[in-house]
N, C-alpha and C positions, 0 to 999 in steps of 0.2 A: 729412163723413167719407169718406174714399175706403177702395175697397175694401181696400185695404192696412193704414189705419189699422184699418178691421175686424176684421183676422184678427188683428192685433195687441192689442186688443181682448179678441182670446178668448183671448190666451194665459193656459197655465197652465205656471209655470218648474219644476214638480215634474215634469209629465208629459214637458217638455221634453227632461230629462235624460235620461228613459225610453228616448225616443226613440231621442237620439245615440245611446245605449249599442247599444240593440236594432240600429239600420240599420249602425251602424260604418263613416258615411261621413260627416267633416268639412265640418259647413255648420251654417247656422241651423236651429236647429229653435224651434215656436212650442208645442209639446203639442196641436196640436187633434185632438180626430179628423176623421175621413173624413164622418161625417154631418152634421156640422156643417159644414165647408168646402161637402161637397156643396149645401148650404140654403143657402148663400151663393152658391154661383155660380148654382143656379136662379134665385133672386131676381135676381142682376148681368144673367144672360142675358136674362131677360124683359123688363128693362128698358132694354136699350142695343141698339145697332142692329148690324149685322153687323159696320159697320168697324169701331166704336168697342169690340165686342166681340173682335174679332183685336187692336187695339190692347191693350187691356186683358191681353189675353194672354199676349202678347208682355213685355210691360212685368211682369208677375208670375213671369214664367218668368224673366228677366232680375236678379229678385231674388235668385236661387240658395235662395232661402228653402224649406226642404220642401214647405210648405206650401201658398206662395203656387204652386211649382211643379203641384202636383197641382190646387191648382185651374184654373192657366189650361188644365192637360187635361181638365179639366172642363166651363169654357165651350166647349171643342169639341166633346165628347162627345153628338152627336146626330147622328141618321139622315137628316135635310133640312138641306142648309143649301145656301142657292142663292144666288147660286154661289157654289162650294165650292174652287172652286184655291186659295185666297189661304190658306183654312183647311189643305189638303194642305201649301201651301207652308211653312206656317210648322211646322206637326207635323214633317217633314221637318226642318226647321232643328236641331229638338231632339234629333234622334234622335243625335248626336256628343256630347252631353252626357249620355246613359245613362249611370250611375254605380251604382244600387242599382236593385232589382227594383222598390220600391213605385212611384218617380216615374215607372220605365218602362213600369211594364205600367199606369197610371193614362193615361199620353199614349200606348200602344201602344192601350187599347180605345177612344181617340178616333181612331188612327189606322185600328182596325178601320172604322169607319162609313164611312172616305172610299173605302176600300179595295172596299169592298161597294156601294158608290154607283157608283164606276168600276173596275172591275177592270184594265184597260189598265195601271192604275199598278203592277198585281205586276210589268212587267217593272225597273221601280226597285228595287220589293224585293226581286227576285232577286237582283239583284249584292251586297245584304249579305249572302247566305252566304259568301262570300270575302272579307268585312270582316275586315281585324286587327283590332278594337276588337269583342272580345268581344260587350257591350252590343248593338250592332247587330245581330251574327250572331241573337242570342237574338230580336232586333226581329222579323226575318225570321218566324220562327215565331211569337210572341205575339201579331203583327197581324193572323196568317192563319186566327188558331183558327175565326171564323164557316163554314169551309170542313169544316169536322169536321162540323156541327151539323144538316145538312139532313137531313132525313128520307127528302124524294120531291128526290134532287138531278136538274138538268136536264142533260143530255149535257155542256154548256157545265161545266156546274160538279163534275161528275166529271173532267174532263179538268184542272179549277185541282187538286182532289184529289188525282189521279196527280203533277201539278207538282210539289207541295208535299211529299208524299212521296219524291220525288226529293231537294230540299232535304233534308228528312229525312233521307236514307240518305249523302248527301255528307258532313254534320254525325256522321254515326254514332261517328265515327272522331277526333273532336274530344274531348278529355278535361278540358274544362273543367266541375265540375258544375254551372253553371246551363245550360250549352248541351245536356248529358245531360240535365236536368230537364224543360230545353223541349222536345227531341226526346218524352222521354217522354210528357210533358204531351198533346204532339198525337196521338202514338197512339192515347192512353189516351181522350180526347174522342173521335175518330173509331170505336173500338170500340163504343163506345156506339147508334152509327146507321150504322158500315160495318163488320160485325165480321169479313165476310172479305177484305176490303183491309187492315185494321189483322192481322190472325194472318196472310195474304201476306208483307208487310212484318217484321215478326218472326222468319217465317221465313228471309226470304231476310237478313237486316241485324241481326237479334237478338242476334247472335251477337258482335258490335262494339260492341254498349251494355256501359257499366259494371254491372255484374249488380242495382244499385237501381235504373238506369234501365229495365232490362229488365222487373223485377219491376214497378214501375208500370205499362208502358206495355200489360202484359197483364194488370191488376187485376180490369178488368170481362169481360178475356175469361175468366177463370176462373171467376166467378161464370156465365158460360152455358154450363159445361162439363157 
């Protein structure tokens, strides 16, 4: 049985419908959840080798299937993988094809790993803030969140911070809500372990979010008020 036939497998055609209804984005859907694909791709990954593992990937992503899509984000979805270009490469392939938040932020937290492995590659991800294709623009941020999350960050990685907030502030002015959501999104994480870069930013660009993004993006700075 190939992995394909697997997830086929598990489908359930009630949950299916679910699905389509909830994402409101025309493809196959199979009803699985997310823990079950996940236990599936750990199993695939431990057992196939790197190339056969990007092939694999490639080849489920290719299926337009929900499902199968989230999982070949899946098989990338790890912090070592050596080498790793051929894995960036192909992440990278997909990011034109963001269409719904679940496929993209499930291949944006595989995109984060590579992102984190090499940082060199933010300057690629700069240039999607000035992507037409929405999807992307949002990329730009969602791959970048592990840059919120440091506690003791090193010079080097206060200075992606500033970056990224820059992004941030460029996007302010973009009135699309998931590009609002994202900006907010990464405030709202970085508050959490920069709270006065994140109420900086606020003050200086707060003022250009749509007033739900605003309201998110200083959630936890309220609670330290």
């Amino acid at each position: 049985m190939t992995p394909l036939d697997e997830l086929h497998a598990l489908a359930d055609p009630a949950k299916a419908g679910e699905m389509r209804a909830y994402h409101k984005v025309e493809r196959p859907y199979l009803g699985i959840p997310v823990p079950q694909i996940a236990d599936c791709a750990d199993r695939w990954r431990a057992e196939l080798s790197l190339d056969d593992r990007l092939s694999l990937a490639a080849d489920l992503w290719r299926t337009n299937i929900h499902e199968a899509r989230i999982a070949a984000a899946k098989l990338l979805t790890q912090a070592r993988i050596r080498p790793d270009q051929a894995a960036w490469e192909l992440i990278l392939s997909w990011v034109p094809d963001f269409d719904a938040w679940a496929i993209a932020d499930h291949a944006s937290i595989a995109g984060q790993k590579r992102l984190v492995a090499d940082p060199a590659r933010l300057d690629t991800v700069e240039t999607w803030v000035a992507s037409p294709h929405m999807w992307t623009r949002r990329a730009a941020l969602v791959m970048t969140l592990p840059w919120t999350k440091q506690n003791f960050p090193k010079p080097e990685e206060l200075a992606i911070r500033d970056r990224i907030l820059g992004w941030c502030a460029s996007l302010a002015d973009d009135r699309d809500w998931f590009i609002q959501k994202a900006v907010a999104w990464w405030v709202r994480d970085l508050s959490k372990h920069d709270a006065a870069r994140a109420r900086a930013f606020l003050a200086e660009h707060g003022a250009r979010l749509k007033p739900f993004a605003r309201t998110e993006a200083a959630r936890h700075l309220q609670d330290q008020d």
